[in-house]
PDB file of N, CA, C and O in Angstrom, chain B, residues numbered from 101:
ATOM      1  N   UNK B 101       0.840  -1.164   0.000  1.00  0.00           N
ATOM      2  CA  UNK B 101       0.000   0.000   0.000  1.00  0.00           C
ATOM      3  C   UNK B 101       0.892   1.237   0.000  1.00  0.00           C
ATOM      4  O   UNK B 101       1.935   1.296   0.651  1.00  0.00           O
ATOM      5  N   UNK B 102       0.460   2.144  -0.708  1.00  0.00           N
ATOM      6  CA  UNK B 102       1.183   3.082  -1.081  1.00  0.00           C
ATOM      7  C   UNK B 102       0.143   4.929   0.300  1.00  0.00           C
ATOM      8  O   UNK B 102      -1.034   5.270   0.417  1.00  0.00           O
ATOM      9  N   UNK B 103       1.224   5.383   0.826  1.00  0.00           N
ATOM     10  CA  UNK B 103       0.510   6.658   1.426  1.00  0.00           C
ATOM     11  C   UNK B 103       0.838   7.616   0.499  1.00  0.00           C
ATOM     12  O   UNK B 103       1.954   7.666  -0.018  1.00  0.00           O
ATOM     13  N   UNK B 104       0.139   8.213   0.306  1.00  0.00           N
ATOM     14  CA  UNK B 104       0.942   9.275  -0.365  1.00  0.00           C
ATOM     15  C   UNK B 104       0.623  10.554   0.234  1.00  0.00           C
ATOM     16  O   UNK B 104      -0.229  10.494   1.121  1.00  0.00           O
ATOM     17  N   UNK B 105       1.156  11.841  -0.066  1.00  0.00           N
ATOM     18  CA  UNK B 105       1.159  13.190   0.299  1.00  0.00           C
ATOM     19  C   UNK B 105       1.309  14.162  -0.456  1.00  0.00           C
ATOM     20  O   UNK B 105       2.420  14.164  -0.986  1.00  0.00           O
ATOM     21  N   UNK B 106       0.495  15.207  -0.804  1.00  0.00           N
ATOM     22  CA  UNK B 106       0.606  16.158  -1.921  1.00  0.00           C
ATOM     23  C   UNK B 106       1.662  17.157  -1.345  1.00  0.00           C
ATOM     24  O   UNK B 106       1.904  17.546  -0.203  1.00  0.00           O
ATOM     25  N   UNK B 107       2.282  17.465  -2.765  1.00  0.00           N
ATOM     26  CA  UNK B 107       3.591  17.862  -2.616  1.00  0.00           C
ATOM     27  C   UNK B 107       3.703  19.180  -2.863  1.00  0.00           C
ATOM     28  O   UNK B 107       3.608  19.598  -4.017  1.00  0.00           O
ATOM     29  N   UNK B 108       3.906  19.951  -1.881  1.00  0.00           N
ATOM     30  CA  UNK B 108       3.617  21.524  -2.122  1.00  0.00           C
ATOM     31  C   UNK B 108       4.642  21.889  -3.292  1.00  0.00           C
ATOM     32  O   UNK B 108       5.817  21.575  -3.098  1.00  0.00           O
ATOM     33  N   UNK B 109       4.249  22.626  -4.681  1.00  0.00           N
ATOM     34  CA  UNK B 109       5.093  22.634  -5.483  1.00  0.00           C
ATOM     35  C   UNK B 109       5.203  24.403  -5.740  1.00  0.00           C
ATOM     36  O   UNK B 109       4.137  24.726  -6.265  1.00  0.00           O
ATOM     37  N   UNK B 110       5.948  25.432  -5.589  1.00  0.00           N
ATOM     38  CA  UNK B 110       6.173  26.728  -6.381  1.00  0.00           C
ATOM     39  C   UNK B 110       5.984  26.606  -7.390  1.00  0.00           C
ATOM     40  O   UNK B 110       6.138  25.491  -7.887  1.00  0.00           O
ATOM     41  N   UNK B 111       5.562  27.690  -8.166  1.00  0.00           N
ATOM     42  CA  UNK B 111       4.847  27.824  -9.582  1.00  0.00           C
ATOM     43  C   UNK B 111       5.040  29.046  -9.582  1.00  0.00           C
ATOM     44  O   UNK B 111       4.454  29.915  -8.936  1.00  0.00           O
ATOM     45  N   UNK B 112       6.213  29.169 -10.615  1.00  0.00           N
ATOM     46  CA  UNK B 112       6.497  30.873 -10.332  1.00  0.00           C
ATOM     47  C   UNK B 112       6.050  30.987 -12.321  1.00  0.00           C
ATOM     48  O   UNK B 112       6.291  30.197 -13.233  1.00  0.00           O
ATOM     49  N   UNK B 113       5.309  32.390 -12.310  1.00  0.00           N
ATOM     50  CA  UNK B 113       5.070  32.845 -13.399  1.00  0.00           C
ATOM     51  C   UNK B 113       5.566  34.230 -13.893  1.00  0.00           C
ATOM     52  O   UNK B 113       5.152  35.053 -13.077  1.00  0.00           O
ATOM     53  N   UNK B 114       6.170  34.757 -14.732  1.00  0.00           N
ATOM     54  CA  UNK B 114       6.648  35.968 -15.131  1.00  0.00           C
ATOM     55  C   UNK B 114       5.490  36.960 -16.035  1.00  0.00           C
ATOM     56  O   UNK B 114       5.139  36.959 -17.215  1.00  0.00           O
ATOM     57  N   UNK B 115       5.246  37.488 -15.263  1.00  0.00           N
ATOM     58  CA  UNK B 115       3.963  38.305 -16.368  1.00  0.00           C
ATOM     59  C   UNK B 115       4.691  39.795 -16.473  1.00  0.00           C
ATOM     60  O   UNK B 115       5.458  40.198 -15.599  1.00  0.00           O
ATOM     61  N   UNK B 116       4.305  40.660 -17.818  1.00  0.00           N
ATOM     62  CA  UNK B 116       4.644  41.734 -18.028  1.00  0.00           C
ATOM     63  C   UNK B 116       4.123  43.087 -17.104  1.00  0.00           C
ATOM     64  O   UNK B 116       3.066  43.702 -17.242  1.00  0.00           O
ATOM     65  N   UNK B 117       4.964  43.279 -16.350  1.00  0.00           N
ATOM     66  CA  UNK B 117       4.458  44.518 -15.433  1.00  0.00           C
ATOM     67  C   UNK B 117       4.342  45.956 -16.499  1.00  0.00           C
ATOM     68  O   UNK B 117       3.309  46.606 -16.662  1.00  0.00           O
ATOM     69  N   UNK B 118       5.654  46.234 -17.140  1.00  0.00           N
ATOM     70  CA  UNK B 118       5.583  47.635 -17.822  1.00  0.00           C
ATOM     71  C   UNK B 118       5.868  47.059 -19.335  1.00  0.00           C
ATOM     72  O   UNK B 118       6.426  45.976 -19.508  1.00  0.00           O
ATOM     73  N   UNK B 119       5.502  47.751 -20.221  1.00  0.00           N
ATOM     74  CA  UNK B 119       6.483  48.258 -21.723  1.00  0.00           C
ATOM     75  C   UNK B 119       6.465  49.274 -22.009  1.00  0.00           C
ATOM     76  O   UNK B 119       5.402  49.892 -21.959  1.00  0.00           O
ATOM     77  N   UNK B 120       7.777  49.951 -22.481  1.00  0.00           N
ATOM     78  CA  UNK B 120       8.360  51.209 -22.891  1.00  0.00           C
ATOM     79  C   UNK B 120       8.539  50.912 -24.263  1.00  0.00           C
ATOM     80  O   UNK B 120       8.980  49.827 -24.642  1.00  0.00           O
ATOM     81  N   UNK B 121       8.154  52.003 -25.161  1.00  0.00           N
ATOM     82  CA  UNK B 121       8.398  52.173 -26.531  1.00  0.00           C
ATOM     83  C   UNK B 121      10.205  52.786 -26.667  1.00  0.00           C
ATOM     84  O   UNK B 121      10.806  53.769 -26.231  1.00  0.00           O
ATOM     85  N   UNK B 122      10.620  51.450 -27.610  1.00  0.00           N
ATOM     86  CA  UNK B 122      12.191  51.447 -27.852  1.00  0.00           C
ATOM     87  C   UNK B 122      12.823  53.058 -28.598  1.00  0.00           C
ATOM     88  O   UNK B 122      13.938  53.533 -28.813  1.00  0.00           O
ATOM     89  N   UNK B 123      11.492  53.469 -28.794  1.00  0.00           N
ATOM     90  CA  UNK B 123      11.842  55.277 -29.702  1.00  0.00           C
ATOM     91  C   UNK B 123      12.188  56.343 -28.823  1.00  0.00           C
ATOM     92  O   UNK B 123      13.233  56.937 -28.556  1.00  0.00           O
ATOM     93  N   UNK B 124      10.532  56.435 -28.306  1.00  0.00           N
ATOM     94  CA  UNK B 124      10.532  57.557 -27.362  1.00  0.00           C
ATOM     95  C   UNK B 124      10.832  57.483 -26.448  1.00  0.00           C
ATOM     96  O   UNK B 124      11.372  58.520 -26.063  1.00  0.00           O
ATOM     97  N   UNK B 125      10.768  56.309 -25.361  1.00  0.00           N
ATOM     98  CA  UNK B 125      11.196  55.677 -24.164  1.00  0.00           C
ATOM     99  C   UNK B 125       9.510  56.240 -23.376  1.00  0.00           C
ATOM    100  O   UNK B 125       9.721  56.721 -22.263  1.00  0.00           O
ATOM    101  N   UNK B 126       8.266  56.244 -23.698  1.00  0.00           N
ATOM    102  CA  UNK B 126       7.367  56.765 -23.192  1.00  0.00           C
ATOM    103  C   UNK B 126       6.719  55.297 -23.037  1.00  0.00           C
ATOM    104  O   UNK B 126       6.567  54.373 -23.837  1.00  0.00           O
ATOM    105  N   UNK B 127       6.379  55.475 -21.585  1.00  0.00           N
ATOM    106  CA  UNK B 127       5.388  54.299 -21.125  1.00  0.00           C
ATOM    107  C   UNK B 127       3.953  53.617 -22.098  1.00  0.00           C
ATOM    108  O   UNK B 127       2.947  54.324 -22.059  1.00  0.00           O
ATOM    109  N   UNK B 128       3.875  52.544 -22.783  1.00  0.00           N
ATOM    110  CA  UNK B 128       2.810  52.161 -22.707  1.00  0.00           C
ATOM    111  C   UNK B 128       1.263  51.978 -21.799  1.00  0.00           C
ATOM    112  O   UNK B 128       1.321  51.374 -20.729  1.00  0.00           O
ATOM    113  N   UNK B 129       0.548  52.267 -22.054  1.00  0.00           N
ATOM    114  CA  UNK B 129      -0.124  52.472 -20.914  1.00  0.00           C
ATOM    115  C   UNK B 129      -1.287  51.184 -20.972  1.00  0.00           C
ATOM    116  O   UNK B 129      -1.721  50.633 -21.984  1.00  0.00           O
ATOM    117  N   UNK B 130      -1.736  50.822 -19.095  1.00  0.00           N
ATOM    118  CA  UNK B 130      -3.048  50.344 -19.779  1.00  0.00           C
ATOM    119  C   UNK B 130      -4.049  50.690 -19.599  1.00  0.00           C
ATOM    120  O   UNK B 130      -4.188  51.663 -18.858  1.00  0.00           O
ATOM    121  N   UNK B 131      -5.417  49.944 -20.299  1.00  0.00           N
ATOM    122  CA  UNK B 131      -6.477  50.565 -20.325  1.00  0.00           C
ATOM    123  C   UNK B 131      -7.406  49.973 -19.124  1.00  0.00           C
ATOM    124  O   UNK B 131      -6.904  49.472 -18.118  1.00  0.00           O
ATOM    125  N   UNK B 132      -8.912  50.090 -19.345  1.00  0.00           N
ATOM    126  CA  UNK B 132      -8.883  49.990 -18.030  1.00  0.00           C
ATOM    127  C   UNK B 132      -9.459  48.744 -17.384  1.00  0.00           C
ATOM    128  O   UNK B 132     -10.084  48.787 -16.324  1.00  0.00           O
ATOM    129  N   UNK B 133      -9.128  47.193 -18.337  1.00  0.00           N
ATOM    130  CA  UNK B 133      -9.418  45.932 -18.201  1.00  0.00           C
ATOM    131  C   UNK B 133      -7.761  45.587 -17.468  1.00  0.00           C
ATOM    132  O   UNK B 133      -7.605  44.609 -16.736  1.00  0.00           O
ATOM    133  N   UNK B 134      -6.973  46.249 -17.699  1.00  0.00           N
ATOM    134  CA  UNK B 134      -5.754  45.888 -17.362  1.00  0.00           C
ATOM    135  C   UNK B 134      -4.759  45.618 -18.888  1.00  0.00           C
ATOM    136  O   UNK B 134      -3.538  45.472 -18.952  1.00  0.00           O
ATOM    137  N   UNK B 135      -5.528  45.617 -19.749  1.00  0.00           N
ATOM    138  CA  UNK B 135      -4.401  45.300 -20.715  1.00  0.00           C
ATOM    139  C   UNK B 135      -3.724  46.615 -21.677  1.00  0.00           C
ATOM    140  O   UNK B 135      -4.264  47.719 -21.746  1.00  0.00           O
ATOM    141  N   UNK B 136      -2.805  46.353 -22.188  1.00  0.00           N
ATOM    142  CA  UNK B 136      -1.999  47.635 -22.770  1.00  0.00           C
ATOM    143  C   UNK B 136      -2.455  47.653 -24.000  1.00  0.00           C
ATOM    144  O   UNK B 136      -2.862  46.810 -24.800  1.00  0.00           O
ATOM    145  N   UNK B 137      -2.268  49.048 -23.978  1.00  0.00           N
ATOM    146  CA  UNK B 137      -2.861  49.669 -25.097  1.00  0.00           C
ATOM    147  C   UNK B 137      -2.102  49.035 -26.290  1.00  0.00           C
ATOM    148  O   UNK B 137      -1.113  48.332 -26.082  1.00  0.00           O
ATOM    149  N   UNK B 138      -2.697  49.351 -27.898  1.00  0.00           N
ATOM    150  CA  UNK B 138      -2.028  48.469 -28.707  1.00  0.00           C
ATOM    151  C   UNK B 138      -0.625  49.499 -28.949  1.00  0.00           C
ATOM    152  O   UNK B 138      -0.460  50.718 -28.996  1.00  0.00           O
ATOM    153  N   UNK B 139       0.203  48.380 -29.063  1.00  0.00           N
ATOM    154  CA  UNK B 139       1.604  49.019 -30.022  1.00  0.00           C
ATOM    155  C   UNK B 139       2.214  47.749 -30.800  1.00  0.00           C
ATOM    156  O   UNK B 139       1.655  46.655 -30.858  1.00  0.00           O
ATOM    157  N   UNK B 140       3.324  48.037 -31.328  1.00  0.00           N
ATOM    158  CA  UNK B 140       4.097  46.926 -32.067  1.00  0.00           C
ATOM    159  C   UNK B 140       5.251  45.718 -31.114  1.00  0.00           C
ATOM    160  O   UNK B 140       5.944  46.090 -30.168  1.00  0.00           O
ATOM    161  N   UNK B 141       5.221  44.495 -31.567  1.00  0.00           N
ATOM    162  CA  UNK B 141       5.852  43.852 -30.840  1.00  0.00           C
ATOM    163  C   UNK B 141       7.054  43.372 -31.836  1.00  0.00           C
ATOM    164  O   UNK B 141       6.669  42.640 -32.748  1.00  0.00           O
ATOM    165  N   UNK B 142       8.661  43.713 -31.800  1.00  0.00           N
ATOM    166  CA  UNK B 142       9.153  42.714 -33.123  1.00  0.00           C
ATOM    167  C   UNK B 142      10.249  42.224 -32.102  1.00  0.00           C
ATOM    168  O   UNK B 142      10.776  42.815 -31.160  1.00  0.00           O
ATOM    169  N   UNK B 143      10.422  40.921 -32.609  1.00  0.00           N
ATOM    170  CA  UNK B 143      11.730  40.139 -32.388  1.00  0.00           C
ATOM    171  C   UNK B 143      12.059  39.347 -33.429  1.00  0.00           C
ATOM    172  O   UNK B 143      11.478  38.526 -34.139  1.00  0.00           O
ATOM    173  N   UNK B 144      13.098  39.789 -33.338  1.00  0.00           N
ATOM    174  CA  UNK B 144      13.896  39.103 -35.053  1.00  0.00           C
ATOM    175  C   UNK B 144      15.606  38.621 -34.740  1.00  0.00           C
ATOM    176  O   UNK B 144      16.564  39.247 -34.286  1.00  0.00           O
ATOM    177  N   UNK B 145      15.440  37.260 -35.208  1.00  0.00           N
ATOM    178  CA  UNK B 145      16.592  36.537 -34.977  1.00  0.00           C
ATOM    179  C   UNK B 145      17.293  36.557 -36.739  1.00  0.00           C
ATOM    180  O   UNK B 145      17.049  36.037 -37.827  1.00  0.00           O
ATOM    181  N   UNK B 146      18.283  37.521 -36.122  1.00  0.00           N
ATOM    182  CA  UNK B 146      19.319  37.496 -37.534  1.00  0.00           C
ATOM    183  C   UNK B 146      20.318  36.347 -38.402  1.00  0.00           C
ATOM    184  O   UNK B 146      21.434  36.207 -37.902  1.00  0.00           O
ATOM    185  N   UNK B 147      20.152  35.866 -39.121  1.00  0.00           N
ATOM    186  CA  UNK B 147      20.696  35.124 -40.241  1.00  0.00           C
ATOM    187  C   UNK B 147      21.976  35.403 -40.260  1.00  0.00           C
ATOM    188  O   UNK B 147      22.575  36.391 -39.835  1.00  0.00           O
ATOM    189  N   UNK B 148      22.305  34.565 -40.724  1.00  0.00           N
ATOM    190  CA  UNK B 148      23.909  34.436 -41.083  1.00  0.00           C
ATOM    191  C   UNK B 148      24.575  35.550 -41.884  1.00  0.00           C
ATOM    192  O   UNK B 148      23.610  36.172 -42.328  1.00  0.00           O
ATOM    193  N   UNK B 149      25.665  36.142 -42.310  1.00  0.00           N
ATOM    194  CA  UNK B 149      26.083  37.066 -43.310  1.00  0.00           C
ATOM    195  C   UNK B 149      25.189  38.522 -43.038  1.00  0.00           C
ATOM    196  O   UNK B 149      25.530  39.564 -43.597  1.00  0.00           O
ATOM    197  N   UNK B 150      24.503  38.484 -42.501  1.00  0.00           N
ATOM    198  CA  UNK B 150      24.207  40.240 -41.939  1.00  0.00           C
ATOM    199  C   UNK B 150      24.565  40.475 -40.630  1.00  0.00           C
ATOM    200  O   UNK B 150      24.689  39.635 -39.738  1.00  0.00           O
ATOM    201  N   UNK B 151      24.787  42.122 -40.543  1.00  0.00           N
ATOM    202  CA  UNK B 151      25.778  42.791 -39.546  1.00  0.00           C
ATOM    203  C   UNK B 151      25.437  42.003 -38.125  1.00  0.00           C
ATOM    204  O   UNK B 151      26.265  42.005 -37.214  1.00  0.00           O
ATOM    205  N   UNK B 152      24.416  41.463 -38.026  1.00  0.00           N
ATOM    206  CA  UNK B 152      23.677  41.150 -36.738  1.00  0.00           C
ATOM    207  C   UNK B 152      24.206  40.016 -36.889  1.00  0.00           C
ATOM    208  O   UNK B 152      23.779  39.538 -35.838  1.00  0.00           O
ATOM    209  N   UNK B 153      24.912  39.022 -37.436  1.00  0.00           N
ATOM    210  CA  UNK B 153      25.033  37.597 -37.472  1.00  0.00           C
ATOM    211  C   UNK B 153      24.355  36.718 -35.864  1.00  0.00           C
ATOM    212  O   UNK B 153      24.920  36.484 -34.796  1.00  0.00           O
ATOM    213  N   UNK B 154      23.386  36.517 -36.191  1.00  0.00           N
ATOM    214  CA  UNK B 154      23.144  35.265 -34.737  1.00  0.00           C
ATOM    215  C   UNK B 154      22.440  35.955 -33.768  1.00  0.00           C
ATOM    216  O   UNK B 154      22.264  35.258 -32.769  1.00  0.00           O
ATOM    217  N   UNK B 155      21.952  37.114 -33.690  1.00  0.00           N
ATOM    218  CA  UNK B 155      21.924  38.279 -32.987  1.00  0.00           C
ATOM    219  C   UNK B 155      20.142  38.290 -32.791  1.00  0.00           C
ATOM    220  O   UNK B 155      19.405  38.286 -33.777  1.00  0.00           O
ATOM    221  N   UNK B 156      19.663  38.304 -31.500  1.00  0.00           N
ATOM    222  CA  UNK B 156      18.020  38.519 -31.552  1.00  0.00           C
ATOM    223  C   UNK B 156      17.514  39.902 -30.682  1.00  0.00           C
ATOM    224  O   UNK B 156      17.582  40.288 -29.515  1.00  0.00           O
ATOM    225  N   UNK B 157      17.016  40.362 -31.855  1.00  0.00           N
ATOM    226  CA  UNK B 157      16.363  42.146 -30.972  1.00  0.00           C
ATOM    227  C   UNK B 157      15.312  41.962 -30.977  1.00  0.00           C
ATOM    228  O   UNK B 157      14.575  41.496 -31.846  1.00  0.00           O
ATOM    229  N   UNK B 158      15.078  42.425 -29.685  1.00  0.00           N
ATOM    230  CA  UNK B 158      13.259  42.503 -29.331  1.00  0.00           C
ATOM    231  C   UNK B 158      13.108  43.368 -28.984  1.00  0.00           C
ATOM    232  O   UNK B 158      13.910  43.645 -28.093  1.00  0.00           O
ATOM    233  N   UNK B 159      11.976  44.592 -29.336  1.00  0.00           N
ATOM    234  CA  UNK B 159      11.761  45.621 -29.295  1.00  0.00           C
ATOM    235  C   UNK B 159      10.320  45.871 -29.361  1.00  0.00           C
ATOM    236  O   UNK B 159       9.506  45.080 -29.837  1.00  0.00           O
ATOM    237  N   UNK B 160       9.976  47.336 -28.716  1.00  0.00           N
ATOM    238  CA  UNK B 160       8.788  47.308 -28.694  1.00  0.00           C
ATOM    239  C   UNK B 160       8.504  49.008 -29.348  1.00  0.00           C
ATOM    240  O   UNK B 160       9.348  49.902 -29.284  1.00  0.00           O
ATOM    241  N   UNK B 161       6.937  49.170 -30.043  1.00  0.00           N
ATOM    242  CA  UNK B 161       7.062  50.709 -30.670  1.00  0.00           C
ATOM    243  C   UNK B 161       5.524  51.060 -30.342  1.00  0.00           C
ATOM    244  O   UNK B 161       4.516  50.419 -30.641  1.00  0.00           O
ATOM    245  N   UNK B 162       5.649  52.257 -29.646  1.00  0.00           N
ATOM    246  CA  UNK B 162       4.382  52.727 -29.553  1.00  0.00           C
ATOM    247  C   UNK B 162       3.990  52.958 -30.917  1.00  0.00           C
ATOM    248  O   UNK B 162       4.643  53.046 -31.957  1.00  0.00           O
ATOM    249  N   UNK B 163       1.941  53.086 -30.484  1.00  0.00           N
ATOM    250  CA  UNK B 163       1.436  53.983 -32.146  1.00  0.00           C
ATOM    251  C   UNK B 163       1.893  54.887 -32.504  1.00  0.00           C
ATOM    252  O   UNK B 163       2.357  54.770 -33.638  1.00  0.00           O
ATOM    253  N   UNK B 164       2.058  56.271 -31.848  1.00  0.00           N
ATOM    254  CA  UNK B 164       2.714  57.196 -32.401  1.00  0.00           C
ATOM    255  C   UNK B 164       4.115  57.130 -33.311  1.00  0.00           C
ATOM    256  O   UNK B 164       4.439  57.716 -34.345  1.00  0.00           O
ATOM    257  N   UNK B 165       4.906  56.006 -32.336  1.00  0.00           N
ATOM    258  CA  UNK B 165       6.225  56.100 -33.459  1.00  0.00           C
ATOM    259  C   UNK B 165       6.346  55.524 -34.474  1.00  0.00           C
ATOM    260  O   UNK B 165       7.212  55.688 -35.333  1.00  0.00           O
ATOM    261  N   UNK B 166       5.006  54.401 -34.444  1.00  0.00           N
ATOM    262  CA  UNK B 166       4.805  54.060 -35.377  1.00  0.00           C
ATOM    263  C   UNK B 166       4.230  54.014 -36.926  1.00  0.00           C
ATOM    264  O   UNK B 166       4.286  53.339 -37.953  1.00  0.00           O
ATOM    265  N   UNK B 167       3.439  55.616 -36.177  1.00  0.00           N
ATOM    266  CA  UNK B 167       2.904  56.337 -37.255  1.00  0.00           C
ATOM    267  C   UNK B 167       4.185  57.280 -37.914  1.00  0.00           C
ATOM    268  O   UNK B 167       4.080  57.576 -39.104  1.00  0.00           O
ATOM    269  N   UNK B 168       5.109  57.641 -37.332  1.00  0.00           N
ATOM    270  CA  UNK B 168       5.975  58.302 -37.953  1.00  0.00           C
ATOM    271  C   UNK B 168       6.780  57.646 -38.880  1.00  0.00           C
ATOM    272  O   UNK B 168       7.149  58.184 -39.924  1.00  0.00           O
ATOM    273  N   UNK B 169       7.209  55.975 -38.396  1.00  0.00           N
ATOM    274  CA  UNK B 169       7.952  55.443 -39.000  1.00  0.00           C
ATOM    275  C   UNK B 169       6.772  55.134 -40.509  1.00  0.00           C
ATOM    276  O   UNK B 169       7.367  55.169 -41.586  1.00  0.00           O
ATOM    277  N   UNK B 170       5.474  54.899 -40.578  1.00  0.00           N
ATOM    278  CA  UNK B 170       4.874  54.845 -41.678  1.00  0.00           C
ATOM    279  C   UNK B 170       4.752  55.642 -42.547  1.00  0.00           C
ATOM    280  O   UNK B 170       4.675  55.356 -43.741  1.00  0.00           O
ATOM    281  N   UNK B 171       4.711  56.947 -41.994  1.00  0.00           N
ATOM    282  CA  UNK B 171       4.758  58.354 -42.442  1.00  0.00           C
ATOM    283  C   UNK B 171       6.373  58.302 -43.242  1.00  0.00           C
ATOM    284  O   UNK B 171       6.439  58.895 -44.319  1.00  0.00           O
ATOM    285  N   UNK B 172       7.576  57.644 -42.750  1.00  0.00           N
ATOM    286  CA  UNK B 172       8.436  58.010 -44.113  1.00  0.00           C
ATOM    287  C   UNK B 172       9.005  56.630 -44.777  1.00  0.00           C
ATOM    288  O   UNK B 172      10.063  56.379 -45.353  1.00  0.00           O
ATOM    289  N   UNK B 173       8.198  56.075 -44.550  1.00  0.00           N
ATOM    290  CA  UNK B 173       7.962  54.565 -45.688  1.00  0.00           C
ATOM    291  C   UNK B 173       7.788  55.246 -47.122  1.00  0.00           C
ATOM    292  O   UNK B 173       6.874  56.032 -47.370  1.00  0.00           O
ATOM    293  N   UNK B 174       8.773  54.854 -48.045  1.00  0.00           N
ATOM    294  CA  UNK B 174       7.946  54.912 -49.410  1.00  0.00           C
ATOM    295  C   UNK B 174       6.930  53.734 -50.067  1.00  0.00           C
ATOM    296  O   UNK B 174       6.043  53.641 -50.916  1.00  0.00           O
ATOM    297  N   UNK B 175       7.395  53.205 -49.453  1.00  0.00           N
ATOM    298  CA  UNK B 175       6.533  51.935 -49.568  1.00  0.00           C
ATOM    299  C   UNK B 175       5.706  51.291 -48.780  1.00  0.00           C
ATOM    300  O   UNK B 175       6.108  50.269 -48.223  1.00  0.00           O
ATOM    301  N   UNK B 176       4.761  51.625 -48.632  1.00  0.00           N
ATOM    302  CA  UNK B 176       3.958  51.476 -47.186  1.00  0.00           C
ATOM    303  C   UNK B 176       3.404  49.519 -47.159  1.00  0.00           C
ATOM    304  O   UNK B 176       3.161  48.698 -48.043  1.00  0.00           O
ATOM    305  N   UNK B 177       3.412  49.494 -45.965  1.00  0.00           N
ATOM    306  CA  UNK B 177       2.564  48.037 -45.659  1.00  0.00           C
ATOM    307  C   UNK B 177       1.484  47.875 -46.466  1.00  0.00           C
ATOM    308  O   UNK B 177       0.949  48.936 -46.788  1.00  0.00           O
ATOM    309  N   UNK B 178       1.016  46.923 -46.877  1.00  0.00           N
ATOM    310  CA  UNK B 178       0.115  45.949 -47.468  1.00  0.00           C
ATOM    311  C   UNK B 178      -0.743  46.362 -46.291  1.00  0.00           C
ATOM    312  O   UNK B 178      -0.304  46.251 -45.146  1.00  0.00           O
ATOM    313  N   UNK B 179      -2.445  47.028 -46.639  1.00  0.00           N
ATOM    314  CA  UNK B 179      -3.261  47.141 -45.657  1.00  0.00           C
ATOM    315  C   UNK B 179      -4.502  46.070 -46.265  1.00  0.00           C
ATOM    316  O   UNK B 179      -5.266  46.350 -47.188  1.00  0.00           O
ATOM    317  N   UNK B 180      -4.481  44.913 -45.568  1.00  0.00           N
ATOM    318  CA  UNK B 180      -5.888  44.043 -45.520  1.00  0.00           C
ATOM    319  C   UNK B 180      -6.569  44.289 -44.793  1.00  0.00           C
ATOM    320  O   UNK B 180      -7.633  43.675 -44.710  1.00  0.00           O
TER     321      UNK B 180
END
């Protein structure tokens, strides 16, 4: 016969407290469910033979900077 005993286990979770836009350095904010307002999320793991070789940036861009950076696109995003 087997006793058994439940095994108190820690369960640690990392959730996002803040994000700062990588431009302006201005707080994302949230709204008022708790979640943040929209902005851009990129992480990009660089390929071989470019300056970044192996290299992963993650960055984050508010709307505003992101309207600027669209604003001097000559070639703007594909809008579906």
């Amino acid at each position: 016969m087997k006793i058994l005993k439940t095994a108190e286990k820690e369960i640690r979770e990392e959730i996002v407290q803040d994000i700062f836009c990588n431009i302006c350095g201005e707080k994302i904010q949230k709204n008022k469910l708790g979640y943040f307002e929209d902005f851009l999320g990129i992480n990009k793991t660089w390929g071989y033979h470019s300056p970044f070789d192996g290299e992963t940036h993650d960055f984050d861009i508010c709307l505003n900077c992101y309207k600027e950076i669209l604003d001097k696109m000559k070639i703007k995003p594909a809008n579906e």
